[in-house]
N, C-alpha and C positions, 0 to 999 in steps of 0.2 A: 406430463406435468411433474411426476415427479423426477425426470432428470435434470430441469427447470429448477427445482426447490420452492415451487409454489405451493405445497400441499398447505393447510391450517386446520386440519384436523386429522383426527388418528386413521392411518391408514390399515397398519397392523397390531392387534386388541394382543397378539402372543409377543411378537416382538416389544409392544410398549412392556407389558409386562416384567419378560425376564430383564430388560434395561431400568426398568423399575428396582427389581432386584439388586443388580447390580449397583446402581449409583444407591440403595439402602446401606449393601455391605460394607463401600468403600465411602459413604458420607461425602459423598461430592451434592453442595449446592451449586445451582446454575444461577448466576446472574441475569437481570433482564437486561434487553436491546435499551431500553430505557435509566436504567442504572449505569447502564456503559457509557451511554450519554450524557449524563450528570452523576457523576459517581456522590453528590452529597444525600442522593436518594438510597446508596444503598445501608444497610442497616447499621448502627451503631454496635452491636456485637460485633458485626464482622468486622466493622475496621481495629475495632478491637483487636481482634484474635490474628490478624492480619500484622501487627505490630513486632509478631515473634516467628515470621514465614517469611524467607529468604526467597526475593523474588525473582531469583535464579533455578527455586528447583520446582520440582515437578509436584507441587502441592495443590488442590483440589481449592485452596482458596486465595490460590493467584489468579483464577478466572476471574474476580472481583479486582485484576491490577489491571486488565485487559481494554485499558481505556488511552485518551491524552493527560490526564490530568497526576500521572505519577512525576516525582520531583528527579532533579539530577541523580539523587542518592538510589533511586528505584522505589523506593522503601517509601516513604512519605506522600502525600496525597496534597497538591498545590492545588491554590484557589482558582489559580486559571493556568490552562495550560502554557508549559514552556515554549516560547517563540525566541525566536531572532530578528531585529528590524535593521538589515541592512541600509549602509548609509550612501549618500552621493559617494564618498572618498572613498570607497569598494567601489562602486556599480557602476557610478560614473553619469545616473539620472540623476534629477532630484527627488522623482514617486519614491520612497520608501520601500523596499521590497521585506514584506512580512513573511515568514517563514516559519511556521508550528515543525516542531521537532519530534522526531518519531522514534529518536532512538531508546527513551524512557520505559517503551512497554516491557513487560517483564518478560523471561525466559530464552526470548531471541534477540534483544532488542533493534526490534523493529517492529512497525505497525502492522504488519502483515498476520501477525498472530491475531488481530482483533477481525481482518476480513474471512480466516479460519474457523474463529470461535462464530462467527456468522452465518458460514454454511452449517460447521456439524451440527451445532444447537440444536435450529428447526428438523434434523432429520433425526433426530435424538426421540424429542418432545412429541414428533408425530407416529413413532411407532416405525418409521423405516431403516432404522440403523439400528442392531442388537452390536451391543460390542465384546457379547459373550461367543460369537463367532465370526463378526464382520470384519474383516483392512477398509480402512480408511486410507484412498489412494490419494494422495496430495500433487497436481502433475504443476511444475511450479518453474520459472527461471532462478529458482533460489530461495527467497524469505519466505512467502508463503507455502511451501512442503516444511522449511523449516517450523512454522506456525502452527500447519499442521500434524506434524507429529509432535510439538508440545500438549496441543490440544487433546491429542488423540492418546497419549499417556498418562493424562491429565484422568481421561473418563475413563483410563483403565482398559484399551483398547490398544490394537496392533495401529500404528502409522505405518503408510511407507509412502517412500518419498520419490521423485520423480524430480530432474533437473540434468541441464546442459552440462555433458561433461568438462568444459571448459568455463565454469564458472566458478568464482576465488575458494581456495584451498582454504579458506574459514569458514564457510559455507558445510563443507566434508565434514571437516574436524568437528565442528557441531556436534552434526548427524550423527557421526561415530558416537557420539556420548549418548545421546540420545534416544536413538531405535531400541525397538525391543528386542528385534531378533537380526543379528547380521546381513542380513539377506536381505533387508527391508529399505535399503536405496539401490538406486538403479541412476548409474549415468549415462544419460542419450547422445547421441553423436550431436556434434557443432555447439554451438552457442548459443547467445540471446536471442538470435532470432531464428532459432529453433526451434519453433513451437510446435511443427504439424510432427517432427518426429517423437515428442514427448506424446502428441494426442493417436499415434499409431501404438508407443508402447504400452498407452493404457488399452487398449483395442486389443491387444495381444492379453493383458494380463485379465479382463474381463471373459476372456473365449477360456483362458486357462481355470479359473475356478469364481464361480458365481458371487460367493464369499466380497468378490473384493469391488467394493463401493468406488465408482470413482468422485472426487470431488473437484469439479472440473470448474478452477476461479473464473473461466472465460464466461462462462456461460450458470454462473450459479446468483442466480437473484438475490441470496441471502449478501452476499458479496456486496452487491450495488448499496440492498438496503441498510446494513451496517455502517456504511461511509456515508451514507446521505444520513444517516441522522446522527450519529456521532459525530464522525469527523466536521459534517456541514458544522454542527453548533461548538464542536471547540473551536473555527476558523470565526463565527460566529463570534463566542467570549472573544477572543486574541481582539479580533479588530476594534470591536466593541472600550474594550479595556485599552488599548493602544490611543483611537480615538479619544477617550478622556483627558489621556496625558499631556495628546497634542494639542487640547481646547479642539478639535473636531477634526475628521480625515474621513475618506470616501473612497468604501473600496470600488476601484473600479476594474480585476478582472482577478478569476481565480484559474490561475497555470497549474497543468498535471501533467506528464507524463500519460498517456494511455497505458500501458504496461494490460492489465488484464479488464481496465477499466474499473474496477471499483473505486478509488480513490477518486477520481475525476466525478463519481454521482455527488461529492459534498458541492461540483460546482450547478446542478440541481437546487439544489438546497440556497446555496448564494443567492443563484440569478432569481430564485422567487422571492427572498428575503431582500435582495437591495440592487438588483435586476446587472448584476455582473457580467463580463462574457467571459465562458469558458473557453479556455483556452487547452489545445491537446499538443502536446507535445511528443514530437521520435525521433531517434538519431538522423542523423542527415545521412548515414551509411544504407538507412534501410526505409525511406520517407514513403512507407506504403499511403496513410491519410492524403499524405503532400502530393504525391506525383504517380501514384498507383507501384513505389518503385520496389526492390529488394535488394538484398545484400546481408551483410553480417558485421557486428562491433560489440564493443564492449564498455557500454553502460548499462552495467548489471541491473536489472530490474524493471526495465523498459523491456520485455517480451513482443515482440511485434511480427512484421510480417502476416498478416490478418487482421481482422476486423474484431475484436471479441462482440460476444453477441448479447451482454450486459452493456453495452456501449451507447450510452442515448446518442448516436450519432445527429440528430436532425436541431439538437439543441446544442451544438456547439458551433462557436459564430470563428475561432480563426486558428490553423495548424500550422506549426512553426517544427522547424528542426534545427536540431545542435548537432555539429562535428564529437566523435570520441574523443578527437584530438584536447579537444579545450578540458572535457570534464577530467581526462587522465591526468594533464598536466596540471589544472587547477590544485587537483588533489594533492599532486608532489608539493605544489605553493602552497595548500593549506596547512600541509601537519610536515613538512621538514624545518628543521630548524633557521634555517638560510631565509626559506621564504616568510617565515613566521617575523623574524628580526626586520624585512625588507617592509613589510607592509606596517608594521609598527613607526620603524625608523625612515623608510623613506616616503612612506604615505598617510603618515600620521594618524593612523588607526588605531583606537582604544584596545589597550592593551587584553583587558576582560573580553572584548571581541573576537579579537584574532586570536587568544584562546580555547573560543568555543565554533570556532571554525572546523576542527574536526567533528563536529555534530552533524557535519554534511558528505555523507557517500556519495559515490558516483553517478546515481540517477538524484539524486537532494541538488546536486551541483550543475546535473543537467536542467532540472527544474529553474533553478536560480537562474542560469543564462537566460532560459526561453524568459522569465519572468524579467528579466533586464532588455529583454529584444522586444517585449510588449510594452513595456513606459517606454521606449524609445520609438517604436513606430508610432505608439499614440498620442507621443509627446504631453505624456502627464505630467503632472505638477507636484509640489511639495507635500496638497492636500488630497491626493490623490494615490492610491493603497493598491498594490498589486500583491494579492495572498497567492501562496504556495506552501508545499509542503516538503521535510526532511524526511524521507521514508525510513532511512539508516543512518550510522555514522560509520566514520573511517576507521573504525575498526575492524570493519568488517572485509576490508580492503588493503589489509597490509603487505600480502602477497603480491596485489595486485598494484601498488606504490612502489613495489619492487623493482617492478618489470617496466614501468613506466621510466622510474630512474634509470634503468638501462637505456631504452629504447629511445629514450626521445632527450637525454640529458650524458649519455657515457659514464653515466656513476657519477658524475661534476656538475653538482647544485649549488650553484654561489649568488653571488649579487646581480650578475651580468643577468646571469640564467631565470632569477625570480623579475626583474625588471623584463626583460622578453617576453615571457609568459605574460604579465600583468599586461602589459600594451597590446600583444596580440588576443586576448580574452577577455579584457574585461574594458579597457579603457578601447580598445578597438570591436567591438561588438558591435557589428552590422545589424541591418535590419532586413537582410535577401535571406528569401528561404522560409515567407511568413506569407500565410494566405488568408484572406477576408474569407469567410466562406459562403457564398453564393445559394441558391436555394438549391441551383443545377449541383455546387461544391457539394453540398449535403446528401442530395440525394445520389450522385456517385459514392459516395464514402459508405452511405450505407449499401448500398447496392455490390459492394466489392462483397459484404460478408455474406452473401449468396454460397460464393462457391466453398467457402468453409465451413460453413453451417447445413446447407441444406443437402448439395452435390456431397460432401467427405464425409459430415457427420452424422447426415441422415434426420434434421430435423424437418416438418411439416412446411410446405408452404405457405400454411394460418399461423404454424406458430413463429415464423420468419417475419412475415410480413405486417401482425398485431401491431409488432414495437413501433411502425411508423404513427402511429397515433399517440400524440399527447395524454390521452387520457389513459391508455396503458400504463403506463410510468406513475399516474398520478395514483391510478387506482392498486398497481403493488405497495403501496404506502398504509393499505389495510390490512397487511399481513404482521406489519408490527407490532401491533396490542392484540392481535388473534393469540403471534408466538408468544406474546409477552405473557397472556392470561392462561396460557398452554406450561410456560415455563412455570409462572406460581403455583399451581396445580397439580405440576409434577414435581417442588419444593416440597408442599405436603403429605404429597403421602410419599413419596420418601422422609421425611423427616431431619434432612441434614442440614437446614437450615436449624430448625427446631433443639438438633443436639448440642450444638453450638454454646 
């Protein structure tokens, strides 16, 4: 249970304790799962006080920025979260491709800090994490180790971080600013789809000293539940508010990447709210859902090659793959200057658009396609709303536009080169490599995360095989006002709400 992160009550009375102490001395309030989700809940002091905290550093009440609803600036607090609603003249449907923007959250910018502040919380609040002697191990393909060690300096606690040695050189430089103690990243051999040697290194640093917690996003519930009721209800507002403008629109499918699966549970949240199908998306280099298949690429933050075991696999109706090849080059199209001029001037795209086109990284961009290969298989309509999410923006990626310009352009990005690109990705976007998913498709998909779960990682046959029941899922949805009534209770008697 408790490697799961299901506890909802105090496990350890000494550990709550000296954690008590701690967030006293250093006046950290904790926001609730519920605040996170509607930030107009949380208190008027704090946005107050929040007004003169640079949501860049490591301040105890930038966990109250830890939502969608921060503006371009970081700083400010929008009524509804930032979206993008690409057009036919991008995509080349007429559905509408909505897009929430994730690069807004504070300290990493990227939303992976909110699936971090989601695991540590509950093991905070329940008395299993002391962080006057515990590491908070974050095993991550990138943005969530980075999340987590904002988080984890936040509560005054050791981070370290875990991640593909061949993931972009902005990712490092972070971390270098950030850790506590040098020694506190560790890069794993291969890439994105290097997951099982990240979850061997934590295997090693668990045998080496008991101290180090691991927070393993594959398999952390807090994870799932964070994005099912956050992100569900900011995808929620967006379409909501979007549908007003248009006189009415109908979302009909919400696209994710899998990566460690949390993001994907806000398509939980859809399909009961306005009965969406979710959609999973992987690179076509490594189509484990697709085709049981492997391999290795580079659309940073798509982790795969496995099953994670937060993954409601049995409720997701269809798995599609994108090529590396399009998200690399897309990216050279969206923030070089050549391409920026081509899509304005020869495709007649709103200038403010194609501005905010670097709001999409490399897995945002892979999103997009799969989310343009869905209104094109299902031949939706004008009224018809396919939501997805920007996990990061291209900032994050500038090393990696680098190499791209080499590799795939000779350093020579011009008119020819942005005209190419666009016909081969976007205006030529297939619909191969997209699967209905069957009840037989379901129950292989999950049935693949057998051998990483149970054979490698050693979890129970009961506790492997619960998830295929509906009512599992539904019934973790009772840990949220447990944590939530957990969190206000350790607000007071710490009192760092109160100092304020």
């Amino acid at each position: 249970m408790a490697k799961l992160g299901l506890e909802k009550t105090i496990i350890d009375q000494g550990v709550y304790e000296n954690t008590l102490g701690r967030f006293k001395e250093a006046s950290i309030p904790l926001p609730t799962l519920a605040q996170l989700a509607d930030p107009k809940t949380i208190p008027e002091k704090v946005q107050r006080a929040l007004e003169s905290v640079d949501p860049m550093a490591a301040h105890p009440l930038n966990l109250f920025r830890v939502h969608w609803y921060n503006g371009a600036d970081y700083r400010s607090r929008v009524d509804v979260p930032l979206y993008l609603v690409l057009p036919k003249e991008l995509t080349g449907v007429p559905a509408p491709i909505v897009v929430a923007i994730g690069r807004t959250f504070p300290m990493i910018r990227a939303h992976k800090v909110l699936a971090a502040y989601g695991c540590l919380a509950p093991r905070i609040i329940t008395g299993q994490f002391d962080p006057t002697r515990h590491k908070a191990v974050w095993p991550s393909t990138g943005n969530y180790c980075r999340g987590g060690v904002a988080i984890s300096r936040i509560m005054r606690c050791r981070g370290v971080a875990l991640l593909p040695e061949l993931m972009s050189q902005e990712r490092f430089d972070w971390l270098k600013e950030w850790v506590m103690e040098e020694g506190d990243i560790y890069a794993t051999p291969g890439s994105e789809s290097n997951v099982k040697e990240i979850y061997d290194k934590c295997d090693v640093l668990e045998d080496e000293d008991e101290n180090n917690i691991i927070f393993n996003q594959f398999c952390e519930f807090g994870n799932h539940l964070v994005h099912y009721l956050a992100t569900g209800k900011a995808l929620e507002h967006i379409v909501e508010t979007e549908s007003q403008k248009c006189g009415g629109l109908t979302p009909r499918a919400f696209v994710s990447a899998t990566g460690s699966a949390g993001t994907i549970a806000a398509g939980d949240y859809l399909k009961e709210r306005y009965g969406t199908l979710t959609v999973a998306v992987e690179a076509l280099e490594c189509p484990t859902l697709l085709y049981n298949g492997f391999g290795e690429h580079n659309i940073q933050g798509i982790g795969d090659k496995h099953i994670p075991f937060i993954h409601n696999t049995l409720l997701t109706d269809v798995v599609t793959a994108v090529p590396e090849r399009a998200s690399d080059r897309l990216s050279v199209l969206f923030n070089h200057p050549e391409g920026q001029r081509y899509l304005k001037e020869r495709r007649g795209l709103a200038a403010d658009l194609v501005d905010k086109l670097p709001w999409l990284g490399l897995s945002s961009i892979c999103n997009v396609l799969a989310a343009i290969k869905t209104a094109r298989y299902f031949d939706y309509g004008p009224d018809d709303a396919v939501l997805t999410v920007a996990t990061d923006g291209a900032d994050l990626y500038e090393s990696e536009n680098a190499k791209a310009l080499k590799n795939y352009y000779q350093g020579n990005f011009d008119a020819i080169a942005a005209g190419e690109t666009f016909g081969e990705h976007l205006s030529g976007m297939a619909t191969d490599h997209l699967l209905e998913l069957s009840t037989r498709d379901r129950d292989r998909i999950f049935n693949l995360g057998y051998y990483t779960w149970v054979e490698q990682q050693g979890m129970s046959l009961e506790e492997f095989t619960q998830r295929r029941q509906q009512s599992f899922w539904r019934d973790l949805r009772g840990l949220i006002p447990a944590w939530d009534a957990l969190i206000d209770e350790f607000n007071q008697r710490t009192g760092a709400l109160d100092a304020l």
